[in-house]
VMD Tcl script that builds the backbone (N, CA, C; Angstrom):
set m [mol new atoms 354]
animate dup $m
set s [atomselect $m all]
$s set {name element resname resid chain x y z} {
  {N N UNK 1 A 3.981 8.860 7.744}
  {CA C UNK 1 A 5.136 8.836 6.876}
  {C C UNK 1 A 6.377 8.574 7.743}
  {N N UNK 2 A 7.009 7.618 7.443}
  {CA C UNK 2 A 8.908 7.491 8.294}
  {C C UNK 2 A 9.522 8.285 7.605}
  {N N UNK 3 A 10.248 8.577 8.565}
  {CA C UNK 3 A 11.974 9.147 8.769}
  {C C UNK 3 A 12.345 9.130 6.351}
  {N N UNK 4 A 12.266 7.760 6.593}
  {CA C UNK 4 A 13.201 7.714 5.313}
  {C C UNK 4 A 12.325 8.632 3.735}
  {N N UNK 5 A 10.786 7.920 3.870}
  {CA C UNK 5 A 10.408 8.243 2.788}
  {C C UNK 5 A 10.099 10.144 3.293}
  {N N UNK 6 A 10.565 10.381 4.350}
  {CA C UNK 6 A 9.649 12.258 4.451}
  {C C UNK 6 A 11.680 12.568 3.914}
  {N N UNK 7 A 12.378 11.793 4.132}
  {CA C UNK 7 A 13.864 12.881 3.801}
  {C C UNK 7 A 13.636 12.652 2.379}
  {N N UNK 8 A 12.942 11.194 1.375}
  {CA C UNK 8 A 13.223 11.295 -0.001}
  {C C UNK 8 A 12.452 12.543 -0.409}
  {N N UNK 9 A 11.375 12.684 0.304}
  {CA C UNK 9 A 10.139 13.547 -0.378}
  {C C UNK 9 A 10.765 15.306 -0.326}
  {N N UNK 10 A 11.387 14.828 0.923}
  {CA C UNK 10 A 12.349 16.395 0.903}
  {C C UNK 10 A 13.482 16.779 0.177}
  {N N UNK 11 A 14.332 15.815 -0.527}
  {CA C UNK 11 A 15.258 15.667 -1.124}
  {C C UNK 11 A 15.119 15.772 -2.713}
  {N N UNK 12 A 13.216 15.357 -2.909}
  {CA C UNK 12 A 12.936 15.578 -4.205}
  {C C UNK 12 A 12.498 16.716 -4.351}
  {N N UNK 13 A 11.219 17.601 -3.591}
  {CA C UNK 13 A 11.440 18.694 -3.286}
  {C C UNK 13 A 12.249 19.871 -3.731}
  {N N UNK 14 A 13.809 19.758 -2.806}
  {CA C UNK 14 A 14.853 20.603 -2.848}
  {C C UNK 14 A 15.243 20.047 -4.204}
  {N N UNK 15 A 15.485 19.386 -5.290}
  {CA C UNK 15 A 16.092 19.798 -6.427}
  {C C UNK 15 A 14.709 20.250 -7.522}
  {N N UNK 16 A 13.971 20.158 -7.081}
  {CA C UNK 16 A 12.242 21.012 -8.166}
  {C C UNK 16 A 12.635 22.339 -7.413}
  {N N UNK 17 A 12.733 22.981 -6.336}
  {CA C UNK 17 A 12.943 24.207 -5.828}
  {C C UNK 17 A 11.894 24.475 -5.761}
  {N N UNK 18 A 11.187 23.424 -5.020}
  {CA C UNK 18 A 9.901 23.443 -4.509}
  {C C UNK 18 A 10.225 23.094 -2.952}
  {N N UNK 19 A 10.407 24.004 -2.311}
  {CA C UNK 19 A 10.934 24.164 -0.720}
  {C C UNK 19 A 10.049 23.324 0.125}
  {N N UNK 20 A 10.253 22.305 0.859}
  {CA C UNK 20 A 9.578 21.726 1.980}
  {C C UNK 20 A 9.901 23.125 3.276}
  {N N UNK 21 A 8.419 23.756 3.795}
  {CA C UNK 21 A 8.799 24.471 5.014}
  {C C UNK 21 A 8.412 23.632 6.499}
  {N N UNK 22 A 9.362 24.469 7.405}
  {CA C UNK 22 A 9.015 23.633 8.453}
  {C C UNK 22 A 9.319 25.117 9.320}
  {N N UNK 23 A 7.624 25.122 10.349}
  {CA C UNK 23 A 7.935 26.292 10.768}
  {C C UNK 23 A 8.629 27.762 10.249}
  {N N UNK 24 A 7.874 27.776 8.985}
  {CA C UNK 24 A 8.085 28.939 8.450}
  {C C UNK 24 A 9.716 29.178 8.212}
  {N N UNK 25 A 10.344 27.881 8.020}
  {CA C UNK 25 A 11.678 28.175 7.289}
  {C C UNK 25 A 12.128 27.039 6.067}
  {N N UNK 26 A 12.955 27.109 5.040}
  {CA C UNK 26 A 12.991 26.442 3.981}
  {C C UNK 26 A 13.716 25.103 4.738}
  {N N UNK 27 A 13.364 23.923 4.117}
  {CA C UNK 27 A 14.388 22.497 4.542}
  {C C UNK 27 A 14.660 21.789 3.558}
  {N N UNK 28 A 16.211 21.565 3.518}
  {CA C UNK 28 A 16.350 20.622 2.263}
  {C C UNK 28 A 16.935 19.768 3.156}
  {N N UNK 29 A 17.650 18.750 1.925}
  {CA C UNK 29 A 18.029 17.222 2.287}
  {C C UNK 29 A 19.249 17.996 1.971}
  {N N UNK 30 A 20.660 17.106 2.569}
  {CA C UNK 30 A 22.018 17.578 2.820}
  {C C UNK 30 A 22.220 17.047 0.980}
  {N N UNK 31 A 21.918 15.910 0.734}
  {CA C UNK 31 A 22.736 16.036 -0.291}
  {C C UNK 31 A 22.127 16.407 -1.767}
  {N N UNK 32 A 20.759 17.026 -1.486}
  {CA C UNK 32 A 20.551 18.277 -2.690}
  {C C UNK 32 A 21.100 19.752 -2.538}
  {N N UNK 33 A 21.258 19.850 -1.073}
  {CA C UNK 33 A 21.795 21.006 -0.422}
  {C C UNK 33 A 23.497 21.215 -1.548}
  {N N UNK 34 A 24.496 19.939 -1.257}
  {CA C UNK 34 A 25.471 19.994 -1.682}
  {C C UNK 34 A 25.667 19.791 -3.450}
  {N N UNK 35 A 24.243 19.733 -3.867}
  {CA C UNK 35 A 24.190 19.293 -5.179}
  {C C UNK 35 A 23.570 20.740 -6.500}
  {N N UNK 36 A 23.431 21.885 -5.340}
  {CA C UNK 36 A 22.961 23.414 -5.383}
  {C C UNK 36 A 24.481 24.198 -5.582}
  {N N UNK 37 A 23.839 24.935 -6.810}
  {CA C UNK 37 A 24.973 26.056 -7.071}
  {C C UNK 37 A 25.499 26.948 -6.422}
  {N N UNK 38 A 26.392 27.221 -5.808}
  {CA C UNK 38 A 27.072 28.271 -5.281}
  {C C UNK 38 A 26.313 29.604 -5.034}
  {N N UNK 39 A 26.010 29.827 -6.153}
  {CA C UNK 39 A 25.227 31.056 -5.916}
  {C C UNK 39 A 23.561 30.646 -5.422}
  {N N UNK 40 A 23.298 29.848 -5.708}
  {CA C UNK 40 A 21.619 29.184 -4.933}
  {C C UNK 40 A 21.808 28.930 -3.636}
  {N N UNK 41 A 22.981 28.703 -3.114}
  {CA C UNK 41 A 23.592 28.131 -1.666}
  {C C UNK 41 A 23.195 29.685 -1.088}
  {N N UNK 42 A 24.350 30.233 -1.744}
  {CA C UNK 42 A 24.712 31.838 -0.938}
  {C C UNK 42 A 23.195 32.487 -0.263}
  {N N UNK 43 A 22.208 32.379 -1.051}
  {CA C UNK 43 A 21.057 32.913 -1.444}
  {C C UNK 43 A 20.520 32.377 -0.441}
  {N N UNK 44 A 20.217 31.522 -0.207}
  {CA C UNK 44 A 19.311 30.242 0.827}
  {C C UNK 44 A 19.923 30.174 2.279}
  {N N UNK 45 A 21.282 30.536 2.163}
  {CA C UNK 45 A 21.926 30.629 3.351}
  {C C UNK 45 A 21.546 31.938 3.970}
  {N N UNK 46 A 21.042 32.757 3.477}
  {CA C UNK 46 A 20.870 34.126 3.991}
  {C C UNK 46 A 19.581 34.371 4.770}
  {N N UNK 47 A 18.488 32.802 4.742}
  {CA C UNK 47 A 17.782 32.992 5.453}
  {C C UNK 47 A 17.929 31.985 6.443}
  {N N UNK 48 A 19.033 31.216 6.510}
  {CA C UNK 48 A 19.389 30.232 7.897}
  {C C UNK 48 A 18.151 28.764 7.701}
  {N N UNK 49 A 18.329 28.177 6.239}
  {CA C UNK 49 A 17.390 27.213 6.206}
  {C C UNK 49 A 17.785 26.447 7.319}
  {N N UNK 50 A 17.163 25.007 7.326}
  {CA C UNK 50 A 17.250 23.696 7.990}
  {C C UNK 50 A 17.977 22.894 6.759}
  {N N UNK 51 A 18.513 21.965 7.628}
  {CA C UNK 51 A 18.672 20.807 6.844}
  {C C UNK 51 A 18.915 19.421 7.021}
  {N N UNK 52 A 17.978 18.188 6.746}
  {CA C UNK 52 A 18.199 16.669 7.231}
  {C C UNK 52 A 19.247 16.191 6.682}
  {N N UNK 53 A 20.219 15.408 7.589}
  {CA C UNK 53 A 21.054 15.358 7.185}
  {C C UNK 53 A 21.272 13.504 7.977}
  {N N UNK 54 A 20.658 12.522 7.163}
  {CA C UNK 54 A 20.448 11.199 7.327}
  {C C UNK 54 A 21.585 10.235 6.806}
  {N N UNK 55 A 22.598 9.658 7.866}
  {CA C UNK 55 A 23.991 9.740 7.396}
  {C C UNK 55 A 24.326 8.726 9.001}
  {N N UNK 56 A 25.230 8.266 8.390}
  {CA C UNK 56 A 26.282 7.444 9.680}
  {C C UNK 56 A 27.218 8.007 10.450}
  {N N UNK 57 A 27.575 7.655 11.540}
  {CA C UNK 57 A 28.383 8.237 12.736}
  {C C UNK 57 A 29.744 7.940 12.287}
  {N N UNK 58 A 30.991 8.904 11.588}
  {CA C UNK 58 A 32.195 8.366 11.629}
  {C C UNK 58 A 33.120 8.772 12.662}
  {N N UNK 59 A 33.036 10.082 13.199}
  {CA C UNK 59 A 34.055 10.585 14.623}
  {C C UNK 59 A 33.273 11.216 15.279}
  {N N UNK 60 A 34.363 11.192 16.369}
  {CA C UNK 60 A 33.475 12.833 17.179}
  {C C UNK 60 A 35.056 13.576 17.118}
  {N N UNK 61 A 34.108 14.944 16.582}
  {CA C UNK 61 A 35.109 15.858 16.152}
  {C C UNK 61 A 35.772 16.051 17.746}
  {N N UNK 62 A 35.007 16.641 18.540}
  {CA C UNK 62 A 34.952 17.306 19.741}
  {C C UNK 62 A 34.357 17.481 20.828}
  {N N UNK 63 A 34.707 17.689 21.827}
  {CA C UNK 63 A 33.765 17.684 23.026}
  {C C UNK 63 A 34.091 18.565 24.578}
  {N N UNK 64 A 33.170 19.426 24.259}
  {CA C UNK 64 A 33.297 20.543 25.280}
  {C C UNK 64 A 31.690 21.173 26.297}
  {N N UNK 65 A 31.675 21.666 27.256}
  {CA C UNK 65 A 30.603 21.986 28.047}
  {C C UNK 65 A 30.031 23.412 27.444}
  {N N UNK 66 A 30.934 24.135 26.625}
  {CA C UNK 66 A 30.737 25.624 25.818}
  {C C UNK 66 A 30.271 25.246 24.563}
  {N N UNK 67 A 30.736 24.321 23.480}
  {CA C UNK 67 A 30.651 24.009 22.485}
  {C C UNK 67 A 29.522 22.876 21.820}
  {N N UNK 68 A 29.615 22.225 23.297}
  {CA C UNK 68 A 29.016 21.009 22.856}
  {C C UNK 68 A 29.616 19.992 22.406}
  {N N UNK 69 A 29.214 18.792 21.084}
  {CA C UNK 69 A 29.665 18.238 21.079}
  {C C UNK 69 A 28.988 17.765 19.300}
  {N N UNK 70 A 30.833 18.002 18.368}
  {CA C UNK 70 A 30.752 17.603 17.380}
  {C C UNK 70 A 30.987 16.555 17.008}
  {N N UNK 71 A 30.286 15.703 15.454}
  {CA C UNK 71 A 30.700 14.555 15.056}
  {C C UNK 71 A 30.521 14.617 13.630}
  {N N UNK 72 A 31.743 13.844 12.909}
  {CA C UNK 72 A 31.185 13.740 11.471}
  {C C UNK 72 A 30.592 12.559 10.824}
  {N N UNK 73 A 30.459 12.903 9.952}
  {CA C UNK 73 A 29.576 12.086 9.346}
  {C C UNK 73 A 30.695 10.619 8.232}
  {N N UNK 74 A 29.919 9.694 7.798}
  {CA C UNK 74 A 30.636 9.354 7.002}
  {C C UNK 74 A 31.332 9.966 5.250}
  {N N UNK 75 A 29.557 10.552 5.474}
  {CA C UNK 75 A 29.708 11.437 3.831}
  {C C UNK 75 A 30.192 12.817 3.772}
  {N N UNK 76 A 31.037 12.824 5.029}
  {CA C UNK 76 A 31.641 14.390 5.038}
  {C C UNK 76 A 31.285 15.442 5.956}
  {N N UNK 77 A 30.040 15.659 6.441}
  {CA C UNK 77 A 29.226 16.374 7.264}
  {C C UNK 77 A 29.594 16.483 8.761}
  {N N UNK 78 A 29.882 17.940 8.980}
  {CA C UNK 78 A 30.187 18.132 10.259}
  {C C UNK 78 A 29.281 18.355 11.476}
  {N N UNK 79 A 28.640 17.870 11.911}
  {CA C UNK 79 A 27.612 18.588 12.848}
  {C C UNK 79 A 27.818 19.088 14.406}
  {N N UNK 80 A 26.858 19.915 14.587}
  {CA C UNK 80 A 27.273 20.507 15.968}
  {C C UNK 80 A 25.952 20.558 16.994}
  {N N UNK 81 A 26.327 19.381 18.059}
  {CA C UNK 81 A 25.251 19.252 18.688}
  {C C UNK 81 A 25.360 19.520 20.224}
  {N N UNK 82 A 24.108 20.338 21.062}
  {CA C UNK 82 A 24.045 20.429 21.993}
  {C C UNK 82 A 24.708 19.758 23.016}
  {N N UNK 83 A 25.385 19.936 24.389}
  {CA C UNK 83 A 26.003 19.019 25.020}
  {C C UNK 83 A 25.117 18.259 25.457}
  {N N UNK 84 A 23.960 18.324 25.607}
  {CA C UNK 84 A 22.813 17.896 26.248}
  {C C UNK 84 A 22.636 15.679 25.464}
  {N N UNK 85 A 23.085 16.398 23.862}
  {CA C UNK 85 A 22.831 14.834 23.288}
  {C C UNK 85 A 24.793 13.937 23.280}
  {N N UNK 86 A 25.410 14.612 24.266}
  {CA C UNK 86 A 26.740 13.958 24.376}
  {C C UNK 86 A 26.133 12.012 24.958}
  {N N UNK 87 A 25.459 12.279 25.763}
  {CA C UNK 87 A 25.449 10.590 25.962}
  {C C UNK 87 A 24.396 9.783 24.503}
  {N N UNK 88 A 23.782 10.303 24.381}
  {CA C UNK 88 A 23.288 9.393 23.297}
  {C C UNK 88 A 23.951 9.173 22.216}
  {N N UNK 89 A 24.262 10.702 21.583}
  {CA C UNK 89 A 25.948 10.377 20.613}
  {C C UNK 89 A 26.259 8.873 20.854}
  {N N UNK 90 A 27.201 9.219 22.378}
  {CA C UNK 90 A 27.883 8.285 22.565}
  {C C UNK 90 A 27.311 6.776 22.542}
  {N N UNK 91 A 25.918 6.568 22.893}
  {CA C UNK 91 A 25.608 5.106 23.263}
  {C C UNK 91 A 24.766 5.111 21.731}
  {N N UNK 92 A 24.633 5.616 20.867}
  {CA C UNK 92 A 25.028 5.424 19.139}
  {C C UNK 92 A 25.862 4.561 18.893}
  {N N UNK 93 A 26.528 5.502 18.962}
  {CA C UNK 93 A 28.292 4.568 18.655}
  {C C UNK 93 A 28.436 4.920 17.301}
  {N N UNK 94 A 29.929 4.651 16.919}
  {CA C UNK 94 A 30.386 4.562 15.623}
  {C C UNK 94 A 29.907 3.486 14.451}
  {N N UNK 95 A 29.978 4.557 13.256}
  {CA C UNK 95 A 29.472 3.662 12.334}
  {C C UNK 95 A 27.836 3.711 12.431}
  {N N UNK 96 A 27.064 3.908 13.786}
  {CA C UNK 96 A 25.678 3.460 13.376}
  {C C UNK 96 A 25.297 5.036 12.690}
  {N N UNK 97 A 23.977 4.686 12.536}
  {CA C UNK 97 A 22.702 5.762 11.704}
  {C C UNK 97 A 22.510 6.843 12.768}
  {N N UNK 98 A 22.298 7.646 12.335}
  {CA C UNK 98 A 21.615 9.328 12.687}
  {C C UNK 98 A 20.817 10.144 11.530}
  {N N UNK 99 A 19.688 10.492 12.260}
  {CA C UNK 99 A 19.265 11.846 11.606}
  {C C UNK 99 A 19.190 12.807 12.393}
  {N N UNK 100 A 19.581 13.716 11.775}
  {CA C UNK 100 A 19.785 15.211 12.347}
  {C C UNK 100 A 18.904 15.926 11.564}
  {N N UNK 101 A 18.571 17.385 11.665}
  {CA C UNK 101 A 18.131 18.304 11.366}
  {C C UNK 101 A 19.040 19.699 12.256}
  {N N UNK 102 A 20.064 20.063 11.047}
  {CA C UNK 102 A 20.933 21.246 11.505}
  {C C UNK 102 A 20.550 22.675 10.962}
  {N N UNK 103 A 21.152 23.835 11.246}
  {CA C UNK 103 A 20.883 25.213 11.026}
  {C C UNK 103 A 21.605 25.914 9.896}
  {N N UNK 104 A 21.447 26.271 8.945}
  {CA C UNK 104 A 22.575 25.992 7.712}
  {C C UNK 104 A 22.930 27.727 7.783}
  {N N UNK 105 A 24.013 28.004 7.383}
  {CA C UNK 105 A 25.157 27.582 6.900}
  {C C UNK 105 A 26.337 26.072 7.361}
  {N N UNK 106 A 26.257 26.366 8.744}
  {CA C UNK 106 A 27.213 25.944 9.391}
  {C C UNK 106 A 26.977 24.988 10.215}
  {N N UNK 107 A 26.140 24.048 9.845}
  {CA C UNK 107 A 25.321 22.841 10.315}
  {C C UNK 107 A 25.522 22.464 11.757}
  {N N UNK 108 A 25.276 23.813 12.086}
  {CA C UNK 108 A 25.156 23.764 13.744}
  {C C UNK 108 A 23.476 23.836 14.056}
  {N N UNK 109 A 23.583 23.742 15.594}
  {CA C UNK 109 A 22.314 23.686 16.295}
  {C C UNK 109 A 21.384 22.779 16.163}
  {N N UNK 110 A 22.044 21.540 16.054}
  {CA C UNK 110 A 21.417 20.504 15.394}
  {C C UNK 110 A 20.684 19.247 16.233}
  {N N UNK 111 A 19.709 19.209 15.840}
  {CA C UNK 111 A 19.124 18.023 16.990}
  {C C UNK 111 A 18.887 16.740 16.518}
  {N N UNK 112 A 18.788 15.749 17.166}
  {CA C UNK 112 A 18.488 14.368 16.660}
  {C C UNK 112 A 17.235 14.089 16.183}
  {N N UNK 113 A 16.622 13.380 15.375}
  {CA C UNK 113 A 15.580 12.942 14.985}
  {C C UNK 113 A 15.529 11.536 15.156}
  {N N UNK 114 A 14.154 11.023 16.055}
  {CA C UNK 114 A 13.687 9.875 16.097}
  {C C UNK 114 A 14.720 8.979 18.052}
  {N N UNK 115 A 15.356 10.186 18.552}
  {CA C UNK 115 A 15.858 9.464 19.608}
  {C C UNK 115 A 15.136 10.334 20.994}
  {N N UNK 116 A 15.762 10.547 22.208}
  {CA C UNK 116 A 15.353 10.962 22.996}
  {C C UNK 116 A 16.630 11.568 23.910}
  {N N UNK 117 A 16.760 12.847 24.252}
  {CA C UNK 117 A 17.863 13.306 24.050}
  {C C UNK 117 A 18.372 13.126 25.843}
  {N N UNK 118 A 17.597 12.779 26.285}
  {CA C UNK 118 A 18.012 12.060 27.749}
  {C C UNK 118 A 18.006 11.184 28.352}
}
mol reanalyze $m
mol bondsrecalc $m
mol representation Tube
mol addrep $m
């Protein structure tokens, strides 16, 4: 299965509330995630799901040796990634494709999918 059709299958999934697990934790797709009620969020957040979050490079928020190194997305999405993936970020570039898989609430701890982080 690719990248694209395992995020649809997860994305269909998360709105049946039929949970894709991965390693014994819930994973949705970012934008059924954002398409979940407030109170279904609150709830789901309390066990620190995952979430793919398959989306284009628009900034880098930030960049630090403590923090790491953030970037957003085009569709809004902030992510927070290890300093470790600062050069690939970078030789990405703007505008191109990423998948991530972040730590939800706060779509940190997030790693790349499908690259090689050195």
């Amino acid at each position: 299965m690719d990248f694209e059709t395992f995020y649809q299958q997860v994305h269909k999934q998360t709105l049946e509330r039929n949970f894709v697990r991965f390693r014994n934790r819930v994973l949705v797709s970012v934008d059924a995630y954002h398409l979940l009620p407030l109170k279904e969020k609150e709830v789901l957040n309390q066990f620190y799901p995952l979430v793919l979050v398959f989306d284009r490079i628009d900034r880098f928020i930030y960049f630090n040796e403590q923090s790491g190194v953030g970037v957003s997305t085009q569709r809004g999405s902030h992510l927070q990634f290890d300093i470790a993936y600062y050069e690939t970020l970078k030789d990405i570039g703007m505008g191109e494709k990423i998948r991530a898989m972040c730590v939800l609430p706060y779509f940190d701890k997030c790693i790349l999918l499908g690259f090689e982080m050195f």
